[in-house]
C-alpha positions in Angstrom: -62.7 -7.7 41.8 -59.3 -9.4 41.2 -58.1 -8.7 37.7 -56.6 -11.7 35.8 -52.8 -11.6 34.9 -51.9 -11.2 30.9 -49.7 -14.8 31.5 -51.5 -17.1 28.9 -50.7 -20.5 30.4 -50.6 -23.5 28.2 -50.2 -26.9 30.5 -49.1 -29.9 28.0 -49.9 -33.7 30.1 -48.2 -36.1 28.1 -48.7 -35.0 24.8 -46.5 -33.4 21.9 -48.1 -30.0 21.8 -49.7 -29.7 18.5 -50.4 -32.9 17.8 -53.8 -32.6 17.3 -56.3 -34.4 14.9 -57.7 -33.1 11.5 -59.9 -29.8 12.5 -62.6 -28.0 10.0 -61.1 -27.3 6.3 -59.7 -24.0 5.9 -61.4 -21.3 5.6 -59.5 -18.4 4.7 -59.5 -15.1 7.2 -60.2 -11.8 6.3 -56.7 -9.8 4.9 -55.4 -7.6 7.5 -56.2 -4.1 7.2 -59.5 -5.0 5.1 -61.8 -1.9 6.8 -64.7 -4.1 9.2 -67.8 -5.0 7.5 -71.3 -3.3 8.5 -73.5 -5.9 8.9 -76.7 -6.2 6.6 -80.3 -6.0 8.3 -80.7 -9.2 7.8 -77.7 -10.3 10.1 -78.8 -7.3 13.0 -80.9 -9.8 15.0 -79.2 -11.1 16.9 -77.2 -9.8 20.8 -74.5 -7.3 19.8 -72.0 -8.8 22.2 -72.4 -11.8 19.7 -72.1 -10.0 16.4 -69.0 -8.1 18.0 -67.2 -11.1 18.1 -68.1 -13.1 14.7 -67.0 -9.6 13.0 -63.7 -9.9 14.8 -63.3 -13.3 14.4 -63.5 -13.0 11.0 -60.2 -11.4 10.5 -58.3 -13.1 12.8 -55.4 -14.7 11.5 -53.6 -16.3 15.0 -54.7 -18.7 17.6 -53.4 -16.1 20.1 -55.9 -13.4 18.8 -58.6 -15.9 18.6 -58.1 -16.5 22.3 -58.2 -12.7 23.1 -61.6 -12.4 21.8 -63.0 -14.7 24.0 -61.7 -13.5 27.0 -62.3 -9.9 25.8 -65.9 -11.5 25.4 -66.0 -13.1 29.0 -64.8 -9.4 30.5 -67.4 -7.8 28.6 -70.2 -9.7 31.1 -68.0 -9.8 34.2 -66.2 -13.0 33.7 -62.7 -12.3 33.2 -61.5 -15.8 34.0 -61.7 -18.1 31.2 -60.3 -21.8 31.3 -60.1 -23.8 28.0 -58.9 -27.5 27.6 -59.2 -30.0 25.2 -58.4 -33.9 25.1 -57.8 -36.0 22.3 -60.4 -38.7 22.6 -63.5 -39.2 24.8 -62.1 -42.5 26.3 -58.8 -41.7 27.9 -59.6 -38.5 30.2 -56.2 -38.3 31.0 -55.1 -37.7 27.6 -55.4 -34.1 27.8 -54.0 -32.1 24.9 -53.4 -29.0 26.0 -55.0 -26.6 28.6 -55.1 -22.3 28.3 -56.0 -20.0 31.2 -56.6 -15.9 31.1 -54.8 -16.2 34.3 -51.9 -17.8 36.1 -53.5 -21.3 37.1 -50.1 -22.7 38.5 -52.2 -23.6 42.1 -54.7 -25.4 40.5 -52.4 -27.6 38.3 -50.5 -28.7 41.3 -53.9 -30.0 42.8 -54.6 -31.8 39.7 -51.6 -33.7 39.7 -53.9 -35.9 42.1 -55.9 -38.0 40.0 -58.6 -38.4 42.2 -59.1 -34.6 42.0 -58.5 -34.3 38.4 -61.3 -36.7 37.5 -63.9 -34.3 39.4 -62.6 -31.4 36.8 -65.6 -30.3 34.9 -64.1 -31.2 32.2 -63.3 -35.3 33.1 -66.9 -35.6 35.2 -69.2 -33.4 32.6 -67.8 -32.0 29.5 -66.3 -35.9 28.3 -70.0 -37.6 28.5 -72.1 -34.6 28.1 -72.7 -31.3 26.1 -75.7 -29.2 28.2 -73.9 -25.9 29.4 -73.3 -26.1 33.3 -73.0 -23.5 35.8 -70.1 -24.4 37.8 -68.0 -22.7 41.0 -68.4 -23.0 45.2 -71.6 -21.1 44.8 -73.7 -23.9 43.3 -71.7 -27.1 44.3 -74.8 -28.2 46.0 -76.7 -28.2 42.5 -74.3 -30.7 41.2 -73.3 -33.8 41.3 -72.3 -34.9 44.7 -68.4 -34.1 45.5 -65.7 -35.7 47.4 -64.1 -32.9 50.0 -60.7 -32.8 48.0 -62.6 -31.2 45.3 -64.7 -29.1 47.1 -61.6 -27.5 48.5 -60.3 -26.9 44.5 -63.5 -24.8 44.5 -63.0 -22.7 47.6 -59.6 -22.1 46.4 -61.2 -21.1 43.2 -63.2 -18.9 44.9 -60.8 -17.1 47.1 -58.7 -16.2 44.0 -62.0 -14.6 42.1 -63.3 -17.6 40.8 -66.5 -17.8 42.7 -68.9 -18.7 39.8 -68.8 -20.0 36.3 -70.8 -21.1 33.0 -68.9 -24.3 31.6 -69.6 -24.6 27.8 -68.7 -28.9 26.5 -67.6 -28.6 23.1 -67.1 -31.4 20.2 -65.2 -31.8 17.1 -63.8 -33.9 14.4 -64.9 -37.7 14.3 -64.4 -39.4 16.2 -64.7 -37.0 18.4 -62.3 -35.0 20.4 -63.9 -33.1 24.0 -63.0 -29.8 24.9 -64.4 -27.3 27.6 -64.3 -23.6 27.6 -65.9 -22.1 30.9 -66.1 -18.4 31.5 -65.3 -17.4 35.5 -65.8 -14.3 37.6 -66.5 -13.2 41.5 -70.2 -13.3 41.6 -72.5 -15.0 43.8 -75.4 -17.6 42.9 -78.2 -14.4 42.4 -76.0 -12.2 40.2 -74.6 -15.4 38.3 -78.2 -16.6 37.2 -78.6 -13.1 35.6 -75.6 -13.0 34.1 -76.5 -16.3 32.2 -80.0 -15.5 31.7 -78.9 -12.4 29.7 -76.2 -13.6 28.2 -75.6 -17.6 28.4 -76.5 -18.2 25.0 -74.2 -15.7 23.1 -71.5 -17.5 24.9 -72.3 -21.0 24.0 -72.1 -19.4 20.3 -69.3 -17.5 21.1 -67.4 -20.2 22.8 -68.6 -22.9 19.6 -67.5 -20.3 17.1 -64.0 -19.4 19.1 -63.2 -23.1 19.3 -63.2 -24.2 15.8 -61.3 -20.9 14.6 -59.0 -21.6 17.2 -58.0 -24.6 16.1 -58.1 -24.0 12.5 -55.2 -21.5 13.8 -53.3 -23.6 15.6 -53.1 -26.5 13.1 -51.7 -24.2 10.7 -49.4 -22.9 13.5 -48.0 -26.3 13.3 -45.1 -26.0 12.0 -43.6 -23.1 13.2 -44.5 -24.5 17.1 -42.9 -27.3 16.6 -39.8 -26.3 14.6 -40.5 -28.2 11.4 -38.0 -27.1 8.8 -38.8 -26.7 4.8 -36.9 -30.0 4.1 -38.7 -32.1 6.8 -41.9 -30.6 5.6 -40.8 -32.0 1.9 -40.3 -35.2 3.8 -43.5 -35.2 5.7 -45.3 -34.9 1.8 -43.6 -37.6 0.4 -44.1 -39.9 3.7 -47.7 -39.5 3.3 -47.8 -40.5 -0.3 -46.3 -43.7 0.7 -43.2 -43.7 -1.0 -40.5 -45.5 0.6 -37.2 -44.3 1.8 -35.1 -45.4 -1.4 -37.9 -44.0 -3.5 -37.6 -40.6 -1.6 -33.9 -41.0 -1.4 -34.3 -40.7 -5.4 -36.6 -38.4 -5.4 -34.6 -35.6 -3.2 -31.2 -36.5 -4.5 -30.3 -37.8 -1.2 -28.9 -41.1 0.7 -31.0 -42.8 2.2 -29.1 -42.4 5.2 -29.8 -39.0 4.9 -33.4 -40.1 4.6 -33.3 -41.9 7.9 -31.9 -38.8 9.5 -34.3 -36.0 8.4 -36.9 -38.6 9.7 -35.3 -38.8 12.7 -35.1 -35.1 13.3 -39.4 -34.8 12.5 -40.5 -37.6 14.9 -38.2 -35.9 17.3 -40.1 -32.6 16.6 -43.5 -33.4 16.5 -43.7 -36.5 19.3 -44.4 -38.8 16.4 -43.6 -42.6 16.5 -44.5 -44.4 13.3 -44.6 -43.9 9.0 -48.5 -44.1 9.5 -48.8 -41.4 12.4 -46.3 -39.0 9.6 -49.0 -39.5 6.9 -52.0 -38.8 9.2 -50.3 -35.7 10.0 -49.3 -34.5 6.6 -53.3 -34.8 5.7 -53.9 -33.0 8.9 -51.7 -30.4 8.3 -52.8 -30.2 4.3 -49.9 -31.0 3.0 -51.5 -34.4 1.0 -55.4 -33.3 0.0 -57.6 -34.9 2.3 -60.1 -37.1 0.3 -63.5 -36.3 2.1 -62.7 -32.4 1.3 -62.2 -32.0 -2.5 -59.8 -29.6 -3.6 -60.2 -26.6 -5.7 -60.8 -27.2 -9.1 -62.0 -30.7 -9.0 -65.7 -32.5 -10.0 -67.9 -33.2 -7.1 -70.8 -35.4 -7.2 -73.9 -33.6 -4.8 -76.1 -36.4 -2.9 -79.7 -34.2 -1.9 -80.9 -35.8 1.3 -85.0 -35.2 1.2 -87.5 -36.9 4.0 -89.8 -38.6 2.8 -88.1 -38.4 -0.5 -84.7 -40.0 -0.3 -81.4 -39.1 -1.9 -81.0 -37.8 -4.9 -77.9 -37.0 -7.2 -77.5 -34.2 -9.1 -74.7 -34.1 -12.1 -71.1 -33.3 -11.4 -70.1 -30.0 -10.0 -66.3 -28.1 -9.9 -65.1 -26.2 -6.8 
């Protein structure tokens, strides 16, 4: 069986990597070198390759060794290969933010510089429209949706190179909403594929849900170290998104507003950004400003109780 290579490709398509959209609030990982947790009898019930990974995932404190538990995951059933791509909308399919791949996939990017190839991707002709898990791969083309021969000859390739069959995962977040797929590869034919899902397919889908919103809770905070963003531009970024103007921040930091003008300069330039609004959506994504659906610690919050056949309900005032 081929082995992947350690090369963890990331393949950017006309987007500023890291410029993604608010992900799930933080949610603070374990300390490093805190001893793993025994699990309580009450959380033993379900498949161990599943409670493996939540324990690990747990303490991870990269995007990097979030992605290393999924493929260790994958190898662990006998599929090594593991693609994962995400877009930033579900109307523009060629908006794809970034893609990541346990293995060099340099062959199949140059056939999905062909657009009429790229929109048979599982991810443009299944994962955008729909979230039921799919078996993918040469060995049950003929269960799917009928395919032009340009992408039937992706899937040969595919299999040649040890990617013979696959379980595709669709996965969702944020609102609106923004598509990703993660799909888990190996060598097998149709008979040994069908077991391997059988006994296994829906620890992945958990695995693969879990994986994808640590990962990106990871890699918003890796913002600003991916894209270079210094101390001062971050000060910048804070007082953009409170809406003060430049002579107002000029004031503010003891600076010209020439200055001003530059340091904003340098941040679009950084971060792919365009426009004062598209700075202040990013400083709430990134945490800087307190993002007013998520109440920060410390503060009152009214709780609504949603009851069928009841109706809501609010109780008094309570502090985070």
């Amino acid at each position: 069986m081929p082995e992947p290579t350690p090369q963890d490709k990331h393949t950017l398509n006309g987007v500023q990597d890291g410029a993604i959209d608010p992900v799930l609030g933080d949610v603070a990982p374990v300390p490093a070198g805190t001893p793993r947790r025994r699990l309580s009898q009450a959380e033993s019930y379900t498949p161990e390759l599943l409670q493996d990974f939540l324990l690990a995932l747990e303490r991870t404190e990269s995007s990097l060794e979030v992605w290393k538990l999924i493929v260790g995951a994958g190898a662990k059933v006998g599929l090594p290969f593991v693609d994962f791509v995400s877009a930033g909308g579900l109307q523009d399919w060629r908006r794809t933010l970034f893609m990541r791949t346990s293995y060099d996939s340099s062959w199949l990017q140059d056939h999905y510089r062909s657009d009429d190839v790229r929109r048979w991707s599982y991810f443009r002709h299944h994962a955008m429209s729909r979230l039921t898990p799919v078996v993918t791969g040469i060995e049950f083309a003929d269960e799917y949706d009928p395919m032009p021969e340009a992408r039937l000859a992706v899937l040969r390739e595919a299999a040649a190179r040890g990617l013979r069959s696959g379980f595709s995962i669709p996965l969702r977040q944020d609102a609106p909403p923004r598509a990703a797929l993660i799909t888990f590869s190996g060598p097998h034919g149709r008979r040994e594929m069908r077991t391997i899902v059988s006994a296994h397919g829906w620890a992945l889908h958990a695995i693969a849900m879990m994986g994808h919103q640590r990962y990106l809770m990871h890699f918003r905070r890796e913002f600003t170290d991916r894209n270079h963003i210094t101390p001062k531009q971050l000060e910048l970024l804070k007082l953009i998104g409170q809406g003060l103007q430049d002579k107002r921040i000029a004031e503010q930091l003891e600076i010209s507003v020439s200055a001003v003008r530059q340091r904003m300069a340098a941040l679009c330039q950084n971060t792919g950004l365009k426009s004062r609004s598209e700075i202040a959506a990013l400083a709430m994504s990134l945490g800087v400003l307190p993002d007013p659906l998520h109440p920060v610690e410390g503060e009152e919050v009214e709780e609504l109780v949603e009851m069928d056949d009841v109706g809501p309900r609010r109780a008094p005032p309570l502090r985070r």
